[in-house]
C-alpha positions in Angstrom: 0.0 0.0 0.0 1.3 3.4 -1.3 1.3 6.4 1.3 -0.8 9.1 0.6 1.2 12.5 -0.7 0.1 15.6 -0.6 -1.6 17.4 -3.6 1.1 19.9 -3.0 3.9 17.6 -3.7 5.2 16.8 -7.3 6.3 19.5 -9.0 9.7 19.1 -10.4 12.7 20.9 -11.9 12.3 25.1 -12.7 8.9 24.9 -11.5 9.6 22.9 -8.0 12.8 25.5 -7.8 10.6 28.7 -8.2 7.5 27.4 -5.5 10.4 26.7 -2.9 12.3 30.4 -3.7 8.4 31.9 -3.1 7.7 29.9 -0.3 11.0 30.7 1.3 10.4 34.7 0.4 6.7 34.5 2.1 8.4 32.7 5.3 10.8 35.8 5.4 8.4 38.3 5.3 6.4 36.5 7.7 9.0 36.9 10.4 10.1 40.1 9.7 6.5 41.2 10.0 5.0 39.4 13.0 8.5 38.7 14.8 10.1 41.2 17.2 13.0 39.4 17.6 13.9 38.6 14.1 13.6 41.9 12.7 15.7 42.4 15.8 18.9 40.1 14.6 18.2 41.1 11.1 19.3 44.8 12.5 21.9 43.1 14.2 22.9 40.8 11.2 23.2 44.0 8.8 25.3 45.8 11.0 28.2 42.8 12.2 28.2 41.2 8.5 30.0 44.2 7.4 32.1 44.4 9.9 32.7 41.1 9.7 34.4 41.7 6.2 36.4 44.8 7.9 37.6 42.9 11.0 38.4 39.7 9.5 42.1 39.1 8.5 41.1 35.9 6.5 38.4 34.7 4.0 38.2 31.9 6.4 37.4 34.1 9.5 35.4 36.6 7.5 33.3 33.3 7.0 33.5 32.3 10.8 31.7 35.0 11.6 29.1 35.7 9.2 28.0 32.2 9.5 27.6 32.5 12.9 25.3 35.4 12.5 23.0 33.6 9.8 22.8 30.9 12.2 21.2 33.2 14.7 18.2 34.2 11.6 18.4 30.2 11.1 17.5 29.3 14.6 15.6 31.9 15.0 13.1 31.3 12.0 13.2 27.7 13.1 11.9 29.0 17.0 9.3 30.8 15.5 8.1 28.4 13.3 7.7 26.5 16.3 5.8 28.5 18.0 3.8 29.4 15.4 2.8 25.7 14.9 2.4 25.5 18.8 0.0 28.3 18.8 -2.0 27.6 16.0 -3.0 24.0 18.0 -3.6 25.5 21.3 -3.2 28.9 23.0 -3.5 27.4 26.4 -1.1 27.0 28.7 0.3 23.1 28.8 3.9 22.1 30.2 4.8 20.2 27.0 3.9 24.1 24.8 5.6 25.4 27.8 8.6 23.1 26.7 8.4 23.1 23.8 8.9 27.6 23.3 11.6 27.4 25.9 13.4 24.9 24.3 13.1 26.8 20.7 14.5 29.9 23.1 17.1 28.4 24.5 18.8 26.9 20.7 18.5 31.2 20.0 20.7 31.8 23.3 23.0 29.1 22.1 23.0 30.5 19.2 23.7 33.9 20.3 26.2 32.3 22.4 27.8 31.0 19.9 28.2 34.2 17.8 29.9 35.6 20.8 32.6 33.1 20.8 33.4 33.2 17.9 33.6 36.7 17.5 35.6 36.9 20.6 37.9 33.9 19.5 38.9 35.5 16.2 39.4 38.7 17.1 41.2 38.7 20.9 43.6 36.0 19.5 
């Protein structure tokens, strides 16, 4: 017996290429529209990944650091996707929701975390 597969699946080649490129545009603006935060670290984003070219003596540690800011926007779309699928099934209040945002919060702080030591690594050494 053949799984069912959604009437959205299918599309191949140019056309599969273009949905996914307009479906990862609306996602986005999604977050930079409803998200505090993300519009927040895009701010933040546009203002280190330049000085990431500046301050970085190497191609390798330019790209140290600006991947470590794009992971913040990575985790943090991911959180908020989260949450939006969390709060579109319930808006009350249950430990495992409960779990499940703080978790998504935490991987930002690790993320942010993790921007900081890199930064600090490649440029205090």
């Amino acid at each position: 017996m053949s799984e069912p597969t959604s009437p959205f699946k299918g599309k191949t080649g140019l056309r599969r290429i273009l949905n996914a490129a307009g479906y990862s545009w609306a996602g986005l603006a999604a977050a930079f529209k409803h998200e505090d935060a993300f519009r927040q670290e895009v701010f933040l984003a546009l203002v280190l990944i330049p000085l990431a070219l500046i301050l970085g003596d190497t191609g390798v540690e330019r790209a140290l650091m600006i991947a470590a800011v794009l992971f913040i926007l990575i985790v943090e779309l991911l959180n908020s996707a989260v949450e939006a699928a969390v709060d579109r099934i319930s808006l009350e209040h249950h430990l495992l929701i409960k779990r499940a945002k703080d978790m998504g919060s935490a991987a930002v702080m690790i993320a942010l975390i993790n921007l900081v030591a890199v930064w600090a690594l490649l440029l205090l050494n």
